[in-house]
C-alpha positions as CSV (number, residue, x, y, z in Angstrom):
1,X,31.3,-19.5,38.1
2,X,32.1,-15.8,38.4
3,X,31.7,-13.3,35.3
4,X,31.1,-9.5,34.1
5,X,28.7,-10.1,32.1
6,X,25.6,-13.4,31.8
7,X,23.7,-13.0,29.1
8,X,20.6,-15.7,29.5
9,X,19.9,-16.8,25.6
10,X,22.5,-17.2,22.5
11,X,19.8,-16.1,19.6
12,X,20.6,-12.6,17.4
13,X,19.8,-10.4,20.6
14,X,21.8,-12.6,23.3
15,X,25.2,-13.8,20.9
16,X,25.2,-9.9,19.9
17,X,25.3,-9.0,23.2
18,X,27.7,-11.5,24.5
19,X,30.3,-10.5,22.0
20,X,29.9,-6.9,22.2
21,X,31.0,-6.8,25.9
22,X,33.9,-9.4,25.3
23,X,35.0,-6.6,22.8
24,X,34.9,-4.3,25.3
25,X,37.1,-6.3,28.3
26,X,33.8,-8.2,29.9
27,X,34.6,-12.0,30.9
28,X,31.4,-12.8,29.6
29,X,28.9,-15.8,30.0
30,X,26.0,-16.8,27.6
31,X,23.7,-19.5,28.7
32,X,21.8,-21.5,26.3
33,X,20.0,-24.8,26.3
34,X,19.9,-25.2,22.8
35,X,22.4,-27.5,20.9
36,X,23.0,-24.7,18.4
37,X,23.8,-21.0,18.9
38,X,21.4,-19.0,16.9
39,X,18.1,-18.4,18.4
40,X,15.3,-19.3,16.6
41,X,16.4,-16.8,13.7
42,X,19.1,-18.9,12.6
43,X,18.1,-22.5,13.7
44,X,14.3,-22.4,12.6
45,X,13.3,-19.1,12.0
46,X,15.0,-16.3,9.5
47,X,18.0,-18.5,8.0
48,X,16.6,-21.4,7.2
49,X,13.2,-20.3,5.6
50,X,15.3,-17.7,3.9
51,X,17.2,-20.6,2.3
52,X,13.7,-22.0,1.2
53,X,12.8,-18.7,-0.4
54,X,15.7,-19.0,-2.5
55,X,14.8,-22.2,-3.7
56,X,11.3,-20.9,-4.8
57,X,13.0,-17.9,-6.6
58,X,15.0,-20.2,-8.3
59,X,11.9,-21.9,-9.4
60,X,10.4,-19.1,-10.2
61,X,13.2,-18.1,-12.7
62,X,12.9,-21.2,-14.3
63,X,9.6,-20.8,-15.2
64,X,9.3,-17.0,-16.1
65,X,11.9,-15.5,-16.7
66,X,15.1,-18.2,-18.4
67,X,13.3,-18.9,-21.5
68,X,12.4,-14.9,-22.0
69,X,16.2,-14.2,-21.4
70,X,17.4,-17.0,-24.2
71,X,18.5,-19.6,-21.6
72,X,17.0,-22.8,-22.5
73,X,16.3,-25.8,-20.5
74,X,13.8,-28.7,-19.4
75,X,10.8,-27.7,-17.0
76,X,12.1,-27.1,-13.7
77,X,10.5,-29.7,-10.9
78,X,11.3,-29.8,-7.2
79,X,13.8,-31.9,-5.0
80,X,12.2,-31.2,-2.0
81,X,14.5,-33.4,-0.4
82,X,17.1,-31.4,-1.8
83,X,16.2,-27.9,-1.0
84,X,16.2,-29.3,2.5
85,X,19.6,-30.8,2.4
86,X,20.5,-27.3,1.2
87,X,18.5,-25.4,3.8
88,X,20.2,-28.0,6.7
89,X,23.3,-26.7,5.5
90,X,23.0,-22.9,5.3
91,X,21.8,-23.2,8.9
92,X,24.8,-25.3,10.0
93,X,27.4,-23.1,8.4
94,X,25.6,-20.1,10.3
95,X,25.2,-21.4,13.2
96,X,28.9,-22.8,13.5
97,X,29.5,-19.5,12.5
98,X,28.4,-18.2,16.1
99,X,30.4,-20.4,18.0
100,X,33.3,-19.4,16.3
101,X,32.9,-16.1,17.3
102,X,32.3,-17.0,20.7
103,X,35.5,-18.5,20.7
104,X,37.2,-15.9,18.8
105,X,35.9,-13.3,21.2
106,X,36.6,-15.4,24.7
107,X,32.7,-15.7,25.0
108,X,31.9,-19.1,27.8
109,X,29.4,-20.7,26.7
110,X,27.3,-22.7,29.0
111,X,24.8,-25.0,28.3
112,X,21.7,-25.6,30.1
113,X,18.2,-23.8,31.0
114,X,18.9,-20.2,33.7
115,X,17.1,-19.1,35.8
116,X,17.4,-16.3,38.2
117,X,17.7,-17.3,41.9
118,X,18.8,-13.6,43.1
119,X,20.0,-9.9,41.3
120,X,23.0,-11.5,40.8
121,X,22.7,-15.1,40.6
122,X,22.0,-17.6,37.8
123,X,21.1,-21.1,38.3
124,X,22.1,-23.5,35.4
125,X,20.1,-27.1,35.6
126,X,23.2,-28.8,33.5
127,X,25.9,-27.0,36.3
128,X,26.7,-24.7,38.2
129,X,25.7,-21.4,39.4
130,X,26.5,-17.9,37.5
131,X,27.4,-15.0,39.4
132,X,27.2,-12.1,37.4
133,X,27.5,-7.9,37.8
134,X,25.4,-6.9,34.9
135,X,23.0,-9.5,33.1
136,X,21.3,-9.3,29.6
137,X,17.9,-11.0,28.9
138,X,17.7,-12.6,25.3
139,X,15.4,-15.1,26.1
140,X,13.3,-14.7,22.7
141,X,9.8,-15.9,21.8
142,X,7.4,-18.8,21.3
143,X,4.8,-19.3,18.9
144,X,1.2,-18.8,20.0
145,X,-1.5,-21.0,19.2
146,X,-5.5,-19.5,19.7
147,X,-7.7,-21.9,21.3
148,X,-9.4,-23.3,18.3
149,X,-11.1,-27.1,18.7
150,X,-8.7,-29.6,17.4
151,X,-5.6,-27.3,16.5
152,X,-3.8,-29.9,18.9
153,X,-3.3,-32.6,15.8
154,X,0.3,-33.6,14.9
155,X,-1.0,-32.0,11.5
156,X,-1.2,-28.1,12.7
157,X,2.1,-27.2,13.3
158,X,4.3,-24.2,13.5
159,X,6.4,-22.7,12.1
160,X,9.2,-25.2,13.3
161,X,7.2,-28.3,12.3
162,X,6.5,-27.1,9.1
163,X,10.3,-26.5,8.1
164,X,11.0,-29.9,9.7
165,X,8.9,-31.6,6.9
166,X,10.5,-34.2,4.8
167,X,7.6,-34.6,2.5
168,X,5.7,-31.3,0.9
169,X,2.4,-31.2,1.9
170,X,0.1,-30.6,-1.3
171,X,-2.8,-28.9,0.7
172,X,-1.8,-26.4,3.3
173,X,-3.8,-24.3,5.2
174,X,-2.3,-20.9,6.7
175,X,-3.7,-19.6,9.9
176,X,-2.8,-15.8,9.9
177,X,-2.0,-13.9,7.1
178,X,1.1,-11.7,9.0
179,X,4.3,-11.6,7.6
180,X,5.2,-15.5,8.7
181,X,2.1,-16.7,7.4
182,X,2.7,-14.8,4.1
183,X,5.9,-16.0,4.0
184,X,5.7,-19.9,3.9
185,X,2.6,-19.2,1.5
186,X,4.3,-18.0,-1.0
187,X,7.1,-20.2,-0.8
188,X,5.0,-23.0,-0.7
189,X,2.4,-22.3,-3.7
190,X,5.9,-21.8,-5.6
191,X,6.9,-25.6,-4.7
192,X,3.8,-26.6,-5.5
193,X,1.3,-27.0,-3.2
194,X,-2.4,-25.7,-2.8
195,X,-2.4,-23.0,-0.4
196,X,-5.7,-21.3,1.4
197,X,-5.0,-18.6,3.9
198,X,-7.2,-17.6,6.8
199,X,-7.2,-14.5,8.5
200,X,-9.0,-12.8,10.5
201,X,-8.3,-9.5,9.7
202,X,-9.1,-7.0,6.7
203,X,-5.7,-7.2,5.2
204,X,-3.1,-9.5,5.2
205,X,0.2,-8.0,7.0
206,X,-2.1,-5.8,8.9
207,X,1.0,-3.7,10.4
208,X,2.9,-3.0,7.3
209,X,1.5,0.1,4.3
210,X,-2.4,-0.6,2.8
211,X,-1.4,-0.3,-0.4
212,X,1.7,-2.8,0.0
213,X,-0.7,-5.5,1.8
214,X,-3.5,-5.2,-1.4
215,X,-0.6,-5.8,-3.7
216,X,0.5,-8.5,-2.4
217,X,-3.5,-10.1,-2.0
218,X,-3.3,-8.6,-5.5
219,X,-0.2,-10.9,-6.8
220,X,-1.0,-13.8,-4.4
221,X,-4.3,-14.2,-5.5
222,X,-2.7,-14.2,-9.4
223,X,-0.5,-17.2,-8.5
224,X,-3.5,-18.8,-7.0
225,X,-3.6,-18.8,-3.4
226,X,-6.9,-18.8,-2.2
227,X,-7.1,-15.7,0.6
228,X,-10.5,-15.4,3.2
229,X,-10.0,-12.8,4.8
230,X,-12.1,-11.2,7.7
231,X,-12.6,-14.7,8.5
232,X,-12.3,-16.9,11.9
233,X,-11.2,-20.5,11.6
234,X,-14.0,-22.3,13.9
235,X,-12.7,-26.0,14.5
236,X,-10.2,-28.5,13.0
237,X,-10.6,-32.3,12.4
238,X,-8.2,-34.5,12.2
239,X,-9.4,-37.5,10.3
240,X,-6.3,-39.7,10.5
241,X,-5.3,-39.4,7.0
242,X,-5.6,-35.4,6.8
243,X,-7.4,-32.0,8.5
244,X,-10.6,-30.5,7.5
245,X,-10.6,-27.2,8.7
246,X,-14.0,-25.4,9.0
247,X,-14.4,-21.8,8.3
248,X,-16.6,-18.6,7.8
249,X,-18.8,-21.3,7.0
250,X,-16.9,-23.2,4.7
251,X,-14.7,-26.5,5.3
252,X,-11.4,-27.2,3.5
253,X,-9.9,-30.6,3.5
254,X,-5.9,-30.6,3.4
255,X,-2.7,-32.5,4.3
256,X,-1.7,-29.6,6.5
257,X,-2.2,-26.4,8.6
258,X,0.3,-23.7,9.2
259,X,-0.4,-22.1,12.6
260,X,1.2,-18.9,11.9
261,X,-0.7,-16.5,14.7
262,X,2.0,-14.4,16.4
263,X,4.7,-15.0,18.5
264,X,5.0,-14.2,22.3
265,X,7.5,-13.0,24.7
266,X,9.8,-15.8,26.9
267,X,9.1,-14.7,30.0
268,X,7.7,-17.3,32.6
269,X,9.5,-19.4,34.9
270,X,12.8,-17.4,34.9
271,X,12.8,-16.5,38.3
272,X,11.9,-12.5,37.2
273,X,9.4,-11.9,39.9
274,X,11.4,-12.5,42.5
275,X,14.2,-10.2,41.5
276,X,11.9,-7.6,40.6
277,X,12.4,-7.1,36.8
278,X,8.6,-5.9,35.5
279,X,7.3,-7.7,32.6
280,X,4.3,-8.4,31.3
281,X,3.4,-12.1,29.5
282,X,1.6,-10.6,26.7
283,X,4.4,-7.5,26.1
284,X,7.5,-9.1,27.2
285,X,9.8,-7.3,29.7
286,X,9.9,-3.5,30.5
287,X,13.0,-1.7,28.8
288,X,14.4,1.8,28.3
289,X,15.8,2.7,24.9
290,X,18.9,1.9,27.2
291,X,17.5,-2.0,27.3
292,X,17.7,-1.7,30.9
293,X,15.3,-3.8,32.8
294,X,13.8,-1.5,36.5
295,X,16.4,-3.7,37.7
296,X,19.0,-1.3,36.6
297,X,22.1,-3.9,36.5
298,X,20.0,-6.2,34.3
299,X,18.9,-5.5,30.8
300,X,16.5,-7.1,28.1
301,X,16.8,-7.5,24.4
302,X,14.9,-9.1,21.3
303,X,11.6,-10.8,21.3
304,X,11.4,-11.1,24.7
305,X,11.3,-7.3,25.2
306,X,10.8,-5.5,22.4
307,X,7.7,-4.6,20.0
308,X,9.9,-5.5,17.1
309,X,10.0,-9.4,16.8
310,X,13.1,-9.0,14.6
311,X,16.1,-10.6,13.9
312,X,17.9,-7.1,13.1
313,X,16.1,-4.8,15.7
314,X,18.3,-8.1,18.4
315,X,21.3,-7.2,16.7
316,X,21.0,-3.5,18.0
317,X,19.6,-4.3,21.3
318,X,22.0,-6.5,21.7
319,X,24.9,-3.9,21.3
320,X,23.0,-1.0,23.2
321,X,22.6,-3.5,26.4
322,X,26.5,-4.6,26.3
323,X,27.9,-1.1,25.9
324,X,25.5,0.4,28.5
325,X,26.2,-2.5,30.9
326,X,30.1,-1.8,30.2
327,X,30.1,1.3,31.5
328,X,29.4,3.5,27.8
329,X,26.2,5.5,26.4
330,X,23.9,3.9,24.5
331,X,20.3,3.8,23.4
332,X,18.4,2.8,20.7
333,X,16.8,4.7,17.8
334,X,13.8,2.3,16.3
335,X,12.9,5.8,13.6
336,X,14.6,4.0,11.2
337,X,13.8,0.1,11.5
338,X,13.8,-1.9,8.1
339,X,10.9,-4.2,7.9
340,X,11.8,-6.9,4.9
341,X,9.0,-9.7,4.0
342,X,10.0,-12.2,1.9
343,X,6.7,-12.9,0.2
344,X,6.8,-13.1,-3.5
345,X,6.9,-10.3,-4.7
346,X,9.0,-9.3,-1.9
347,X,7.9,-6.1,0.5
348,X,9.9,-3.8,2.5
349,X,9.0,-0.8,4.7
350,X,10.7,1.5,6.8
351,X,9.8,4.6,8.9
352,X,6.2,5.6,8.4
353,X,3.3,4.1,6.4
354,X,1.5,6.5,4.9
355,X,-1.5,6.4,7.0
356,X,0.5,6.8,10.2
357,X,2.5,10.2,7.9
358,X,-1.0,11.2,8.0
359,X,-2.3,10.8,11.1
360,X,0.5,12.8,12.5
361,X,1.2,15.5,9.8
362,X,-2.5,15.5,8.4
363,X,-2.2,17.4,4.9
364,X,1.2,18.3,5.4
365,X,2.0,15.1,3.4
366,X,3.3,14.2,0.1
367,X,3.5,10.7,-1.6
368,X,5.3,10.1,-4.6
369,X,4.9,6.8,-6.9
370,X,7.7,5.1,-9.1
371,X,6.9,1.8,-10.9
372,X,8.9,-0.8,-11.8
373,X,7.7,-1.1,-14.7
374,X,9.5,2.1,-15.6
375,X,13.0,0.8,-14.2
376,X,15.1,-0.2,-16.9
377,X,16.7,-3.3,-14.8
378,X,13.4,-4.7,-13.5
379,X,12.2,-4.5,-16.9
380,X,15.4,-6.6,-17.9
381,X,14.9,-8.9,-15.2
382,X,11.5,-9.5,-15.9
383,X,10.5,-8.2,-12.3
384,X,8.5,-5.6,-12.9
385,X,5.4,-6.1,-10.2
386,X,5.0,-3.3,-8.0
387,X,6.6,0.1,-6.8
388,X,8.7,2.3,-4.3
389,X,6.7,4.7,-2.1
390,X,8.3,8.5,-0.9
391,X,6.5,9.7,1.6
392,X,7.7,13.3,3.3
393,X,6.1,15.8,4.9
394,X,5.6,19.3,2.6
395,X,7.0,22.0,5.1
396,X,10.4,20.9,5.4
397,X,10.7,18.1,3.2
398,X,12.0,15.6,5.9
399,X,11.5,12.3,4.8
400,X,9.3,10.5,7.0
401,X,8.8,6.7,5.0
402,X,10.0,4.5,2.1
403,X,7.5,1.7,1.3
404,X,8.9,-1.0,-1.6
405,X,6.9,-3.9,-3.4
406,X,9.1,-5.8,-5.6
407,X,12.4,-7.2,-6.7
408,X,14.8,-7.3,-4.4
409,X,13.6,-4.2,-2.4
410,X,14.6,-6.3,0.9
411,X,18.1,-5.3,0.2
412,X,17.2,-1.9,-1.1
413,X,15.3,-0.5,1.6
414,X,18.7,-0.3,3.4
415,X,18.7,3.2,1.7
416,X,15.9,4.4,3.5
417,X,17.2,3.5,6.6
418,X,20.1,5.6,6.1
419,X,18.4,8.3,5.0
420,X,15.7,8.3,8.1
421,X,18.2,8.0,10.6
422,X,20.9,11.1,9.1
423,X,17.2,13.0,9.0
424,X,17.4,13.4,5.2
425,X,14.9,15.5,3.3
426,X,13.1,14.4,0.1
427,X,15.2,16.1,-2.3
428,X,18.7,15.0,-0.5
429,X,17.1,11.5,-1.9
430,X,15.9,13.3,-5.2
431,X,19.0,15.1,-6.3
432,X,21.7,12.4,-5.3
433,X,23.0,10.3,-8.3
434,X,22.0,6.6,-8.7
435,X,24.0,4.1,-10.8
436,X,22.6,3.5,-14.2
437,X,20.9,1.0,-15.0
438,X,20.2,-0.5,-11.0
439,X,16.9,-1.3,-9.2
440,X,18.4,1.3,-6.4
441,X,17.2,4.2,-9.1
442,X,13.8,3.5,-8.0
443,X,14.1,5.3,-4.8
444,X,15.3,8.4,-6.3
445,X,12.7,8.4,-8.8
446,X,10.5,7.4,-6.2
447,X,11.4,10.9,-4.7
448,X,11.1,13.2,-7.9
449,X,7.8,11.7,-8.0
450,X,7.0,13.0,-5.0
451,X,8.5,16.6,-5.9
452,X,6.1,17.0,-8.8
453,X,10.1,16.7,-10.8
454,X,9.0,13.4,-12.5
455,X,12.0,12.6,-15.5
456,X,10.7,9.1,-16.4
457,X,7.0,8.9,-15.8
458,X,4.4,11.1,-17.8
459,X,2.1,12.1,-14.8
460,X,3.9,14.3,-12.1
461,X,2.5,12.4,-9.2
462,X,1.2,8.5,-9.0
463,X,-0.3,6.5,-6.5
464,X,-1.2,2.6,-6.2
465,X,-5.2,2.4,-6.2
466,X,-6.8,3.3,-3.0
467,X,-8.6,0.2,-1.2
């Protein structure tokens, strides 16, 4: 089979791709071995925990907030069962949703495992061969598991097995408190279960803002989720009717342990060394903000090159690699990357934290404060945990960061991102209007703050407690 373009993997970075050079008059080729299109994002990964956290913030609702707002009912319980026949379904439509657009598009899909044979050659183990001009690498990522005595038992599973449960574990043990780890926490302390996490580290979330990661140790360890952090998990035992999991000296029996330690690049044992593409197993494959491989016909996007493990980040990749391998200009810009976490409350970041504003401006950096408890709609939503973060640099005023704990700041922080990447100072933030009463007021308040120009706090400047 002859094409344009092959794109090895049909996840967020590799359908992206394969439909962006259809637009652009590529007969193109996507292989992937999965019986879905989706990657892990949308078959067990992004979509369908996402549908899980909506189920939780339901529950939530029911317990804090419906009776406070006049709505009266019964106390809410879980259908686990339920949820999941919910979650099965959100994941279906989306993933039906890609092949649709394959066909829409004149994308060939071709199922089976690739591998390269030569520069231009793709072997197919369910077919036959795929010749190709330009290639793009979406092969994603695979969890990691440490080596740890016993973390072999059916009962530690990943991130897969865990949303493959029928039955909710009530004990649950998280190993690694990052942003996937965090994630299924929260959810599941909210259906119900008793949930210690491990990690190994200082902080939870270790790569996001320090004062973001102790609120959310703050709020998680109100809704009772045991945290040890700084801590090493030594062994696990599987006793045949649950896990005791020993460590920092301690030993924890419980139905379950999430194994939530990172993610790494899909690399091996596709034929890259032989047609010269460098990668590294722990890094993933070498890319240019092009997404081209040192094979310059062949380019790499997603998890499987990329320091962002993100859905979104794919998405961009994805387009970058088709229009460069069609012939066009294109690179990509990571200033302004959004980093959501769906934790309750939720979190979301982009450009600079403010330790890294300082660490390459030094004083030349301002922070400004806004609480939600000052926001009119929070308070009327009964969401009022947490705060948006400003954070510019004095000389010019170019805002370098937008940090967010709370209600539905996943879907605010969009607003940062436009702002970081059309360069925008604090005051273009600041002085622009906001719709009254909204959550998105928060961010320009969040900026006035930082000005000294505070309208609806008392103190001219705030910040969250220092660790």
């Amino acid at each position: 089979m002859e094409c344009d373009v092959a794109v090895l993997g049909g996840g967020p970075g590799g359908y992206t791709a394969a439909i962006r050079a259809a637009q652009l008059g590529a007969r193109t080729v996507c292989i992937e071995k999965e019986p879905e299109l989706g990657g892990t994002c949308l078959r067990v990964g992004c979509i369908p925990t996402k549908a899980w956290v909506q189920t939780a913030f339901a529950l939530k609702e029911a317990e804090e907030t419906f009776a406070k707002l006049g709505v009266q009912t019964g106390p809410p319980s879980l259908d686990f069962a339920t949820a999941n026949e919910w979650k099965a379904a959100v994941v279906k439509q989306m993933t039906q949703g890609v092949a649709t657009l394959f066909k829409a598009n004149g994308v060939e899909w071709v199922k089976g495992t690739g591998r390269f044979t030569d520069a231009n050659t793709l072997a197919v183990d369910q077919g036959e061969d795929v010749t190709f001009k330009q290639a793009v690498i979406a092969t994603g990522s695979y969890p990691l598991r440490p080596p740890i005595d016993g973390l072999d038992s059916p009962r530690c599973v990943d991130s897969t097995g865990l949303l493959a449960q029928t039955e909710l574990p009530r004990r649950v043990v998280v190993l690694g408190g990052g942003i996937i780890g965090c994630e299924f926490a929260s959810i599941l302390r909210r259906f119900g279960a008793e949930v210690t996490i491990v990690e190994m580290l200082p902080q939870l979330i270790p790569q996001e803002d320090a004062d973001a990661a102790k609120e959310l140790a703050k709020q998680f360890q109100k809704r009772g989720i045991t945290l040890h952090l700084e801590t090493t998990c030594d062994r696990v035992e599987d006793t045949g009717s649950a896990l005791r999991v020993h460590y920092g000296g301690e030993t924890t029996e419980v139905d379950l342990m999430l194994v939530a330690t990172g993610r790494g690049p899909t690399v091996e044992n596709l034929g890259l060394e032989q047609i010269g593409v460098e990668f590294d197993k722990r890094k993933g494959i070498a890319a240019d903000e092009h997404r081209r491989t040192t094979q310059q016909h062949i380019y790499a996007v997603g998890d499987c090159a990329g320091y962002w493990q993100l859905a979104h980040t794919a998405f961009r990749e994805g387009e970058v690699a088709a229009e460069n391998a069609m012939g066009h200009e294109a690179v990509v810009d990571n200033r302004g990357v959004p980093r959501p976490i769906y934790t309750d409350p939720e979190i979301a970041g982009v450009g600079l934290t403010e330790a890294e504003a300082r660490e390459q401006y030094g004083d030349d950096v301002e922070v400004g404060v806004f609480p939600w408890v000052a926001n009119a709609r929070a308070v009327m939503q009964n969401e009022t945990v947490g705060w948006v973060k400003s954070i510019h640099e004095s000389r010019y005023g170019e805002l370098l960061g937008l940090v967010m704990v709370g209600p539905h700041v996943t879907d605010l922080i969009e607003a940062g991102t436009v702002a970081l990447d059309a360069e925008a100072t604090v005051e273009t933030v600041a002085d622009g209007m906001a719709a009254h009463p909204t959550l998105s007021e928060a961010i320009k308040e969040a900026g006035l703050v930082a000005l000294g120009r505070a309208i609806h706090l008392p103190n001219k400047r705030r910040t969250p407690a220092r660790a």
